[in-house]
N, C-alpha and C positions, 0 to 999 in steps of 0.2 A: 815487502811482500805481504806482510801480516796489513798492515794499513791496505794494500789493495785490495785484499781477502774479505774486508771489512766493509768496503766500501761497495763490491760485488754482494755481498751479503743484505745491507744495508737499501742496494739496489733492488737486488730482488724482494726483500721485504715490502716496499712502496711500491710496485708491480702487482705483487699479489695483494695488498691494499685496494690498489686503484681497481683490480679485475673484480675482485668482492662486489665493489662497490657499484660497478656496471652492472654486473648480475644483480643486485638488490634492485638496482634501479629500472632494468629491464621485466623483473618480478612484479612488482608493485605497478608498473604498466600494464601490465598483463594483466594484473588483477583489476585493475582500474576499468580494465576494457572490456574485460568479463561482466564484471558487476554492471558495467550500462548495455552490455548485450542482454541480460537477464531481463532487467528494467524494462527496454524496447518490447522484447521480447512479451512479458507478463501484461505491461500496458496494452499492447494490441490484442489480446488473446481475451482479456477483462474488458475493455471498448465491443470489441467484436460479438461477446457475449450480450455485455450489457443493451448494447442497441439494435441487437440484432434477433435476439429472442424473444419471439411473441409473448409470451407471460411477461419479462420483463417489462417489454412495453409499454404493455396494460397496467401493469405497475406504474409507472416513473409519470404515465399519463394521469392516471385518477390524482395523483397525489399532486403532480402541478398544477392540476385542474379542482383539485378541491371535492372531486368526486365518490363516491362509496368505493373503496377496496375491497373489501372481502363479499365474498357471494352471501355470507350471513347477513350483512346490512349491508344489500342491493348493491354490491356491485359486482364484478365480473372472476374475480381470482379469487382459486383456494388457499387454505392455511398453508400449506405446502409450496405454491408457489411463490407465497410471502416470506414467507423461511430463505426459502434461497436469495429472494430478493435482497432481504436483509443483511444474510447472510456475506454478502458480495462486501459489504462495504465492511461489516468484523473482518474478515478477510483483508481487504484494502491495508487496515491498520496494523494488521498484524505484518504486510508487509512492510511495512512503516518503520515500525518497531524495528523489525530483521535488518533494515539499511536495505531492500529489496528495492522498495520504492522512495523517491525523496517523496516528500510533501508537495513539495512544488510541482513535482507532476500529478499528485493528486490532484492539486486544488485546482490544475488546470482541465483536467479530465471530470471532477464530480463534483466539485465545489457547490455548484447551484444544485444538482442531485438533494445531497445531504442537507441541505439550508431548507429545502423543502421537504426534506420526508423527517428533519427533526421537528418542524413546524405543522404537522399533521396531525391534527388529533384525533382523528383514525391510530394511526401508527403511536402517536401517546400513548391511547387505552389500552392497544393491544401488548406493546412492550410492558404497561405496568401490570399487564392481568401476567404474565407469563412471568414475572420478576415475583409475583405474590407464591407462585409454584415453585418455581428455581434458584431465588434467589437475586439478590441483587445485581450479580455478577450476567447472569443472563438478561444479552444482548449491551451488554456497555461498552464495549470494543465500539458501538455506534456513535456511543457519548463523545466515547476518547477521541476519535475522528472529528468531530465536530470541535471539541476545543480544538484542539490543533491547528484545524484549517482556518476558525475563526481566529486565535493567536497572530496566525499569518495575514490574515484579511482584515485586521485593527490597527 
């Protein structure tokens, strides 16, 4: 009787194992599924901005195009709108960092973006006059993005 007791005991043990173990498993799903809801979610709302927003535009166009940015040397956008513009892509990274966004959906969504607005020298001068003010620290979140995507694209 004590060996059946045992064995009953021993059953339920590996029951409530096994149940654990489904809950873990169904958790971690969850989370999984969460975390690429976020992702979809973040990417289309950051697209939707980026191409959709007249200052941006104007942005991502001079700087493909090789054109004046700021309305100080003749082009069309203020300091303000540059800020945000930049801003988008610190942003980007620090979703990066969080496990928000992989990389790979960055490099699919801005990849050429960022190749061209770290190759700007417009965007050069103006990050290194605001780094003489700020620090170094300000605006490097653009830097960091850019190794990263280039790591990926070498």
């Amino acid at each position: 009787m004590i060996e059946d007791l045992q064995f009953f005991v021993t059953l339920a043990s590996l029951g409530a194992s096994a149940a654990a173990l489904i809950t873990a498993g169904l958790v971690y799903h969850q989370i999984r599924h969460t975390k690429r809801s976020y992702e979809v979610d973040l990417t289309l709302r950051l697209t939707e901005h980026f191409h959709r927003d007249k200052n941006m535009q104007k942005i991502s166009t001079a700087i493909t195009f090789d054109q004046p940015i700021l309305k100080d040397n003749g082009g069309k956008t203020d300091e303000d709108d540059l800020i945000e513009y930049l801003g988008i892509f610190v942003d980007v990274m620090r979703f990066v960092d969080m496990g928000v966004l992989t990389i790979e959906t960055v490099d699919d969504l801005f990849w050429a973006y960022v190749e061209d607005l770290i190759d700007n020298k417009e965007i050069k001068e103006y990050i290194k006059e605001v780094q003489k003010d700020q620090g170094e620290d300000a605006w490097s979140g653009i830097k960091a993005l850019y190794e990263e995507l280039k790591k990926l694209n070498s």
